[in-house]
C-alpha atoms as one frame of an Amber mdcrd trajectory, in Angstrom:
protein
 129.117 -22.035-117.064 125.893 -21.603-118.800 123.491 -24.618-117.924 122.446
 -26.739-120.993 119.026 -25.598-122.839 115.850 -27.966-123.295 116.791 -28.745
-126.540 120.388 -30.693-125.714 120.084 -34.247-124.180 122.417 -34.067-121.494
 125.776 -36.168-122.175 127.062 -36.570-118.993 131.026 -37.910-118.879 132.635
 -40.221-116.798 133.243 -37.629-114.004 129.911 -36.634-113.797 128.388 -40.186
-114.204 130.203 -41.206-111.070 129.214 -38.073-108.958 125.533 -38.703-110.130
 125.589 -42.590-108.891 127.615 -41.039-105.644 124.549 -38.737-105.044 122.125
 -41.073-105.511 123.976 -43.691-103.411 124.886 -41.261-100.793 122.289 -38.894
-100.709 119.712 -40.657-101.554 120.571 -43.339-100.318 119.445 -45.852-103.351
 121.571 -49.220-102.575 124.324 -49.892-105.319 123.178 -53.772-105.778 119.751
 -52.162-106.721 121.138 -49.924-109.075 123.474 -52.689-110.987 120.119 -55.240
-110.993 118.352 -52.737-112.475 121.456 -51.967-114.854 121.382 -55.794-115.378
 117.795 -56.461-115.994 117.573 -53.719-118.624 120.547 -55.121-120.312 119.442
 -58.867-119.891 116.134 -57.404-121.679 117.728 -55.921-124.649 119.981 -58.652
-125.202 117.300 -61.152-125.372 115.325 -58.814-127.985 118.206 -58.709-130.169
 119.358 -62.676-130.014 116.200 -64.258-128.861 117.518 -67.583-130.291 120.604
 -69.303-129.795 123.838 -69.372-127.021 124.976 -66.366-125.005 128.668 -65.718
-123.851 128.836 -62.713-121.848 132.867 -61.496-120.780 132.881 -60.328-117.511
 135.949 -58.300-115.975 135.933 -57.814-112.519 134.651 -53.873-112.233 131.044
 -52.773-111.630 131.172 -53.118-116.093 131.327 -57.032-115.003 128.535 -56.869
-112.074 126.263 -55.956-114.516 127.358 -58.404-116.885 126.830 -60.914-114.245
 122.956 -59.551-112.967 122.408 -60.253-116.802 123.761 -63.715-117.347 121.529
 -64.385-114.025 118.415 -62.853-115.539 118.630 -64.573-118.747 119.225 -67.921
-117.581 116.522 -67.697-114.842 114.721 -67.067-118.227 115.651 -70.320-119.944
 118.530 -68.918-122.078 121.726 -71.015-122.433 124.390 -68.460-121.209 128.156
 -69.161-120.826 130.102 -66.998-118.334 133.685 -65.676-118.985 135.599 -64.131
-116.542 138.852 -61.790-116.817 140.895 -62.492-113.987 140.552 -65.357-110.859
 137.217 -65.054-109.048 138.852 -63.840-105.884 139.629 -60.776-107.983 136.068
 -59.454-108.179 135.296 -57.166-104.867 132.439 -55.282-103.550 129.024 -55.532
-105.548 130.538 -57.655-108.171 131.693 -60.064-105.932 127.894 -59.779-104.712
 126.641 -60.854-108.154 129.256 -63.365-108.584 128.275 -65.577-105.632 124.277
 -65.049-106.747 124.874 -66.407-109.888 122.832 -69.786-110.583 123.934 -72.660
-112.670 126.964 -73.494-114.481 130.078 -71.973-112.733 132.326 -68.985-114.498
 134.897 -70.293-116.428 138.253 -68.438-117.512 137.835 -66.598-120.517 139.194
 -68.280-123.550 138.428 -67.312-127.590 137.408 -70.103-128.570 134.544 -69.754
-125.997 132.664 -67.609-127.892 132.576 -69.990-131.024 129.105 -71.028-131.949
 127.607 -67.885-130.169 124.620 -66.242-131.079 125.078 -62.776-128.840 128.872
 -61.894-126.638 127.932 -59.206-123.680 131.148 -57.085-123.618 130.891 -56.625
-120.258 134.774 -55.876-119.521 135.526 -51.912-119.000 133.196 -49.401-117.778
 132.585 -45.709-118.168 135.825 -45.245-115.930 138.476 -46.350-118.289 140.758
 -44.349-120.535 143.894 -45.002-122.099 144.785 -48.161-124.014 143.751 -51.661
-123.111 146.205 -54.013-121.375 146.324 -58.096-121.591 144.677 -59.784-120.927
 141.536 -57.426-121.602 143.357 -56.392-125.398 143.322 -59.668-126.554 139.530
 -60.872-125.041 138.280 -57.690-127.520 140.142 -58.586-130.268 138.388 -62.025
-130.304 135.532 -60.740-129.360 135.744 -58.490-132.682 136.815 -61.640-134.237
 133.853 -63.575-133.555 130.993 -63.926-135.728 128.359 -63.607-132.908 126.448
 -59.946-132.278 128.026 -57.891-129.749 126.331 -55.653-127.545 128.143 -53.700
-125.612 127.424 -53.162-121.516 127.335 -48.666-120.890 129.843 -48.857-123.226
 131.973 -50.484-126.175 135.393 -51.467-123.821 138.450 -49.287-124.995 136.209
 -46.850-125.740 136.371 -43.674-123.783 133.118 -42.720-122.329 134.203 -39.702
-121.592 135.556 -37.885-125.169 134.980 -40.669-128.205 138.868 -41.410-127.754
 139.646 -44.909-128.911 143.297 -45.393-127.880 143.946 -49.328-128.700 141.834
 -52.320-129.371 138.175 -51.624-128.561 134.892 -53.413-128.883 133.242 -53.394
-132.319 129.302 -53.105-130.926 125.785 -54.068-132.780 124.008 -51.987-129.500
 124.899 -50.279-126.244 123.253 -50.220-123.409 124.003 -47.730-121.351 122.939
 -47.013-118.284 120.603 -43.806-116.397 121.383 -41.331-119.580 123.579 -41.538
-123.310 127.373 -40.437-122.568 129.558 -38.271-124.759 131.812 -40.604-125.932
 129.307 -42.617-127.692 128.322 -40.063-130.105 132.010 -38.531-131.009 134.564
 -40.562-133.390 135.977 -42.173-133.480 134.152 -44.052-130.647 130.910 -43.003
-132.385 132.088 -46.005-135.075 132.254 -48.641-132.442 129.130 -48.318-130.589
 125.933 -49.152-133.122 122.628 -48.408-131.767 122.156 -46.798-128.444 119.449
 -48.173-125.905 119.278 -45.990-122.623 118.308 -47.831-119.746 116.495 -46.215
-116.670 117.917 -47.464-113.518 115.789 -45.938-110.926 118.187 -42.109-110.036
 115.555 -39.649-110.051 116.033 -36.471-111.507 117.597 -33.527-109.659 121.308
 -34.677-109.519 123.482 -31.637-108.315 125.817 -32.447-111.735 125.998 -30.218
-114.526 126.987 -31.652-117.599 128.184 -29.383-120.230 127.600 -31.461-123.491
 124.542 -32.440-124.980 123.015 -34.307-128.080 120.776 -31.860-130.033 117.107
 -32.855-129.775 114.640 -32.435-132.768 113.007 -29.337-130.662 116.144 -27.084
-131.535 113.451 -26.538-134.316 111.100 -24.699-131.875 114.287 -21.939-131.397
 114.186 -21.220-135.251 111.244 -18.008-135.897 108.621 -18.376-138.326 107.484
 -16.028-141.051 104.259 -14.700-139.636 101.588 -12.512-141.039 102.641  -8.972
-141.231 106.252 -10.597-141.271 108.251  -8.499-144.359 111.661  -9.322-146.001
 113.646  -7.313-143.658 112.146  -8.773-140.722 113.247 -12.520-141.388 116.819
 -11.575-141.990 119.694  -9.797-144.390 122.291 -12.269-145.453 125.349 -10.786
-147.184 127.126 -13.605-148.723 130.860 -12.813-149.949 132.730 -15.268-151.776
 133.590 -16.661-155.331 136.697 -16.188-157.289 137.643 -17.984-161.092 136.634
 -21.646-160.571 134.586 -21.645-157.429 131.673 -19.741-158.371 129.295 -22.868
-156.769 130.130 -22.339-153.604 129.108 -18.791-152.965 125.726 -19.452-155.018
 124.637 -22.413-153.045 125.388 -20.322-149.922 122.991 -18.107-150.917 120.366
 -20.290-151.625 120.557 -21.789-148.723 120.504 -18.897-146.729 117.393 -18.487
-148.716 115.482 -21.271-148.130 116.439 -21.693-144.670 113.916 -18.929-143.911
 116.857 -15.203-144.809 114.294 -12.783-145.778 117.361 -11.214-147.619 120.010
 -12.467-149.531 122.470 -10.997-151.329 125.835 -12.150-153.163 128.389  -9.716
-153.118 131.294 -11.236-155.785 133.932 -10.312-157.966 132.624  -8.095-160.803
 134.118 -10.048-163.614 132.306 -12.623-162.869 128.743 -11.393-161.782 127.315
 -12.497-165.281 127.575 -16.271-163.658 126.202 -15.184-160.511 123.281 -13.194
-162.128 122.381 -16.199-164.096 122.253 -18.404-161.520 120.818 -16.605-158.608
 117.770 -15.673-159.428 116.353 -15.480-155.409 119.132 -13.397-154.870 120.588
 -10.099-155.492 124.120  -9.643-156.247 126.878  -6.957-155.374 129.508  -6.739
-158.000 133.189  -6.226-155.944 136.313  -4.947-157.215 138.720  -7.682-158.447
 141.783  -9.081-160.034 141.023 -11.501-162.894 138.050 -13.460-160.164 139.938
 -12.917-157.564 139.052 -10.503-154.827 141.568  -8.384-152.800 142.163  -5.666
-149.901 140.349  -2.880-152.607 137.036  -4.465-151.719 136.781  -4.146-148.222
 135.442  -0.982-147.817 132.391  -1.747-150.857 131.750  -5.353-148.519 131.435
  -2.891-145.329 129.227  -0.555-146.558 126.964  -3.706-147.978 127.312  -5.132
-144.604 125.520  -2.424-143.369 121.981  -2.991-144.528 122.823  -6.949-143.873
 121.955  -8.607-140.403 124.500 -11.208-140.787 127.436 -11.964-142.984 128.803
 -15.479-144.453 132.532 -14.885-145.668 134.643 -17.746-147.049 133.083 -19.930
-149.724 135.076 -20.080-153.383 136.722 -16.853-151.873 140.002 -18.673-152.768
 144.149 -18.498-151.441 145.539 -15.776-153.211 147.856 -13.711-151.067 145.784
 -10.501-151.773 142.303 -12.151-150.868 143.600 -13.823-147.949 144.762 -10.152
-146.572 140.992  -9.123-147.788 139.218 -12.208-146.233 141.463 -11.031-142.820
 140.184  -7.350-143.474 136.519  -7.875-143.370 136.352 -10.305-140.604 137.937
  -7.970-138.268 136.524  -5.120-139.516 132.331  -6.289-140.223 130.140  -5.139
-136.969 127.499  -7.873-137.416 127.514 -11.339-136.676 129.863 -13.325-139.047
 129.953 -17.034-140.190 133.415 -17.887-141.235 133.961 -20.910-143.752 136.335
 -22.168-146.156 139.087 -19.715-147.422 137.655 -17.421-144.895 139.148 -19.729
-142.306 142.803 -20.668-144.038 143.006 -17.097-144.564 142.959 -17.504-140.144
 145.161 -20.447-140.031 147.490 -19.944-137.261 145.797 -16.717-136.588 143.060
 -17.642-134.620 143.006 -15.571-131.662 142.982 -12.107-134.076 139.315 -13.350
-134.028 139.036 -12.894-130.237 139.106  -8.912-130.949 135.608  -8.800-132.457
 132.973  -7.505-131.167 129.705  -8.851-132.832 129.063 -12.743-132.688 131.257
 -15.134-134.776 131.101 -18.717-135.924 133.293 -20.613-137.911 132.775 -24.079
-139.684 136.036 -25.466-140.117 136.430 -29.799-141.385 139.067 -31.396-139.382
 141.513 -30.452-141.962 140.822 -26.505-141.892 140.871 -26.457-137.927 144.222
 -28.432-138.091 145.152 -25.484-139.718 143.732 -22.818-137.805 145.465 -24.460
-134.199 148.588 -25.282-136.358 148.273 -29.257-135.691 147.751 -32.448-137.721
 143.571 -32.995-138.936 144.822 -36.844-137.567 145.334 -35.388-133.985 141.713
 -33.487-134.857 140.475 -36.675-135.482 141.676 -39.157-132.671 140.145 -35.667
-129.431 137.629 -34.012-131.652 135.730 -32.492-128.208 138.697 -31.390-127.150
 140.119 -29.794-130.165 136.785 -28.160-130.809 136.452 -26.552-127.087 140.076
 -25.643-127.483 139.481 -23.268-130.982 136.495 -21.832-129.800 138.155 -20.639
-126.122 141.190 -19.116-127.989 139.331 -17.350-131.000 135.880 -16.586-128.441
 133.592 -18.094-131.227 131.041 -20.775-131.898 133.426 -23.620-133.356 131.641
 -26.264-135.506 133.632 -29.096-136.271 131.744 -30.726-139.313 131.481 -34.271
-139.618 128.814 -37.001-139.042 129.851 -36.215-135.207 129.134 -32.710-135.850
 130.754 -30.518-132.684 129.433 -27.215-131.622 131.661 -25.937-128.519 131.252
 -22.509-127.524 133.663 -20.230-125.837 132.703 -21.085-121.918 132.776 -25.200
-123.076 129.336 -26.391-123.686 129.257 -28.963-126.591 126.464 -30.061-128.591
 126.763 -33.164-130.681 124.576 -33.724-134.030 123.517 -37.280-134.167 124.290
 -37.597-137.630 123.236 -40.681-139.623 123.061 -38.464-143.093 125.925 -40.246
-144.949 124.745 -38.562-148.319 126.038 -35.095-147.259 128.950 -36.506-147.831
 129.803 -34.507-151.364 131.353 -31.693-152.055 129.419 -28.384-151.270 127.217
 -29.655-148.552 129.898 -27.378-146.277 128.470 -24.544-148.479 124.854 -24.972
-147.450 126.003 -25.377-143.816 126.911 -21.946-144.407 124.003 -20.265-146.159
 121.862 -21.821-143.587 123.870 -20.320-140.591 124.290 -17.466-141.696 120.330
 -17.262-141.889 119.610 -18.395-138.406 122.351 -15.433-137.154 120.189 -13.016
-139.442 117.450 -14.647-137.371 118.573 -13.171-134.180 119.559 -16.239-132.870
 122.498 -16.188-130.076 125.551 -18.049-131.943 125.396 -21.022-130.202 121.643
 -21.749-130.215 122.163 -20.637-134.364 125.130 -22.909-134.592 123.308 -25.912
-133.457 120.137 -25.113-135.742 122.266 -25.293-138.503 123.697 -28.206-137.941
 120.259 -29.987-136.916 118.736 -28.374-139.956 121.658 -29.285-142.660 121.626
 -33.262-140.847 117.784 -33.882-141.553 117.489 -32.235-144.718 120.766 -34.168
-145.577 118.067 -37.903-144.397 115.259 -36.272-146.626 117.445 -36.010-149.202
 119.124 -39.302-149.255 115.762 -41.145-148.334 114.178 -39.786-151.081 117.114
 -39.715-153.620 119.618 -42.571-152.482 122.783 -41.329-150.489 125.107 -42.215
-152.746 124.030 -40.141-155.475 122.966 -36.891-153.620 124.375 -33.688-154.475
 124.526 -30.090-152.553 121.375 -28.705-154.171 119.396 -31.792-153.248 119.358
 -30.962-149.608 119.052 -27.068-150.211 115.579 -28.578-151.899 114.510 -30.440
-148.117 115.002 -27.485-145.917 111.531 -25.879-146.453 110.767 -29.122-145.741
 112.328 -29.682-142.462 111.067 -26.537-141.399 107.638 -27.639-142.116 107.248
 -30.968-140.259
């Protein structure tokens, strides 16, 4: 596999966490106690900055999770701090360096865990399952997360939320509802993927002394404001044609927006080019309201466009450097077949959206056969679709839903969402970190589009493109809603921020 580039944060999972503790514990030879009081300290720290006032219960079970539970309760009451320890299970159930930290502990002894404990709390460590766990919960860990969800006191979760599953977002059962996590040595997948994304608040990486140089490759990552650097820049001497032809084909009676704000996009995210090819009866619209743009007028049926335009969208394809198929194309039988026809048939690098993918549901491997570069930006809904499953089983193993479309079709799959997913075809992920609630209206997916397509026009190798896109779309989506208000954003707003973006 491919290793990560610079511009992915590596998001190491559970696996790979525990070889890169085994290499600096074996190799290395970095004691385990020293790694968990580090673990501890940092934790202690950030859970006196966020309840520097008031009592502290912190829920120990009796895993490495729990040993660094325990370093903390140490740490904060050798600094003064009133701290009430809860244990899951008998002492004599703790081994190894748990154990260790159990017997250092100073002042009042561990009691048994008991909800009404945490009343009066300021701060509860959830210190009770680690990155190892997966699965559901069982009692009598279940029930201490429910009350801790119950109680009124922050919760900051220790490497991560318990029932969460480090390792792929997966929240099976009852699982910690966090303020922070503090996770240890580097962020891990599962707290950046729903639904474990929702559980996990802010996310404070501790440094616990492992060097660099670990012989673990992860293959997700979180993508890093310096994707930017990948994107070229109009230069001097730079001319039309050398930043990029996007061909955008879409539109159809009643979705008419979609195919326009593709364009501008494309547009704006830097397309030297852009051109609109769209049904002829309706190219009045189109000319009105592109004005950036040019526009290709495409044999149709009352808006709707069918198998007789696929040889006028090839021969437009051919002075285009990338092609965006799908938005407002619509489900007719006859564009479906059409929508089928030029994806197979275009030899230039393709971004596949909206009807262009339901015209592909249950088809995806036809999309295997092609030979130039393809992405496609399916919802949870629309990939549902395309692997022939529920969007609720999309939902609940989005990373491995995602690596599974793009291995059988051999594209760039972007799963859209705050969580955005990019997998490729040999399983590297990148993860958007989101945050931009206000692209949550209806043609955002649209722009996503226009502004893929322009980074494939770019030259850009799908995956790096992909991952632009998204990074792009996500903080001109913040600019927008910063400057706007999320809740009343629309599409065009964040078309308006990408120059923007692009500038900082």
């Amino acid at each position: 596999m491919t290793a990560l580039p610079g511009w992915l944060e590596p998001l190491p999972d559970a696996e790979q966490m525990r070889a890169t503790d085994a290499w600096a514990i074996d190799e290395l030879k970095i004691p385990s106690l020293d790694l968990m009081e580090r673990a501890g300290a940092g934790l202690a720290d950030a859970v006196a900055q966020r309840a520097p006032e008031g009592r502290i219960a912190v829920v120990c079970g009796k895993g490495n999770n729990g040993g660094d539970g325990l370093v903390a309760a140490r740490v904060l009451r050798t600094g003064g701090r009133d701290v009430d320890v809860l244990l899951i299970g008998a002492p004599e159930d703790f081994s190894g360096d748990a154990a260790e930290n159990l017997r250092r502990l100073s002042g009042d002894p561990p009691e048994a865990f008991a909800p009404e404990r945490l009343d009066g709390t300021t701060a509860i460590v959830d210190a009770l399952l680690g990155t190892g766990f997966s699965g559901v919960p069982r009692e009598p860990v279940a029930g201490a997360i429910e009350a801790i969800n119950a109680a009124e006191a922050l919760a900051i979760a220790t490497d991560v939320p318990s029932g969460v599953d480090a390792s792929t977002g997966t929240v099976e059962g009852a699982a910690v509802h966090a303020a922070e996590t503090v996770t240890f040595h580097s962020s891990k997948l599962g707290l950046w993927v729903r639904p474990g994304k929702d559980h996990v608040g802010e996310v404070r990486v501790i440094d616990i002394g492992i060097p660099p140089g670990a012989p673990v490759e992860p293959t997700a990552g979180l993508i890093l404001d310096s994707v930017r650097d990948e994107i070229p820049r109009r230069r001097a001497g730079s001319t039309k044609f050398s930043e990029g032809a996007v061909l955008v084909v879409g539109g159809s009676s009643g979705l008419t927006g979609a195919p326009s704000l593709a364009a501008e996009s494309a547009a704006r995210a830097g397309a030297g080019y852009v051109t609109a090819a769209i049904p002829g009866s309706l190219s009045l619209i189109f000319e009105i309201r592109l004005l950036e743009a040019m526009t290709r007028s495409l044999p149709d049926d009352d808006g709707a466009l069918g198998p007789e335009a696929v040889n006028a969208v090839l021969a437009a394809a051919e002075r285009a450097d990338a092609l965006v198929l799908g938005p407002g194309v619509g489900r007719a039988d006859a564009t479906q077949e059409f929508a089928r026809r030029v994806a197979a048939e275009a030899p230039l690098p393709l971004l596949l959206d909206a009807d262009g993918l339901n015209a592909h549901a249950g088809r995806l491997e036809s999309l295997a056969a092609r030979s130039a570069p393809t992405v496609l930006t399916p919802h949870a809904g629309e990939l549902a679709r395309l692997l022939e499953t529920e969007s609720a089983e999309i939902e609940r193993t989005r990373v491995e839903h995602a690596r599974r479309a793009a291995a059988a079709s051999g594209a760039v799959i972007v799963l859209k969402g705050d969580d955005s997913i990019v997998a490729d075809p040999g399983g590297r992920v990148a993860v958007s970190r989101g945050g931009s609630g206000g692209l949550a209206t209806a043609g955002t997916g649209d722009v996503l589009s226009g502004v893929t397509g322009a980074m494939l026009a770019k030259g850009l190798d799908p995956f790096t493109a992909a991952s632009a896109a998204v990074w792009l779309h996500s903080s001109a989506g913040a600019r927008a809603a910063a400057a706007r208000g999320a809740d009343g954003m629309i599409a065009s707003d964040v078309i308006e921020e990408l120059p923007g973006v692009l500038a900082e």
